[in-house]
N, C-alpha and C positions, 0 to 999 in steps of 0.2 A: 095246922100244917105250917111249916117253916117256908119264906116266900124269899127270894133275891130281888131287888129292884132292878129293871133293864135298862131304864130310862129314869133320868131325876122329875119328881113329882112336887109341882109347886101349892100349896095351897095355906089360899090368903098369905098371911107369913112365915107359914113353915116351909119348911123345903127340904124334901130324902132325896138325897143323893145314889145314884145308879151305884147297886154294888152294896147297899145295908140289907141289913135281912131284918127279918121281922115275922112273930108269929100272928097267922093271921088267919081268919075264918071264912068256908065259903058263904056268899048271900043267900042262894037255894041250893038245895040239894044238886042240881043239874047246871045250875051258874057256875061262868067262870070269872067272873066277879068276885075281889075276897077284899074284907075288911081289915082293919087293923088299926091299933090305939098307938097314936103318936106318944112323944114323955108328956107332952101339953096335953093328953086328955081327948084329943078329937079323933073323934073315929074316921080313919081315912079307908076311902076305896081304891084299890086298882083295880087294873082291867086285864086280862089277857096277855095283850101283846107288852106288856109295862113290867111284867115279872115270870120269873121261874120256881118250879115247886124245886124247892132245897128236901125236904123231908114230905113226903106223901101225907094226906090228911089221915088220921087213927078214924076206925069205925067202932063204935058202943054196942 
């Protein structure tokens, strides 16, 4: 699913700024918890309240 940032999201030294999008995956099926690969490689989490579904998640 395609995610928006709501809120800027620091970690260590990267930092997304409120307002990128990014496709990102849920953690479980029922979590609203979703990951996502920065350009450095680290797999980052948001939470909930920190982003908005831009494109709904596809089901297989």
């Amino acid at each position: 699913m395609r995610i928006k940032l709501t809120q800027d999201l620091k970690c260590h030294q990267d930092t997304f700024l409120t307002g990128e999008e990014y496709e990102a995956v849920l953690i479980l099926p029922r979590s609203t918890t979703v990951e996502f690969i920065a350009d450095s490689g680290k797999k980052i989490r948001a939470f909930s309240y920190e982003y908005v579904k831009v494109e709904p998640a596809t089901e297989i």
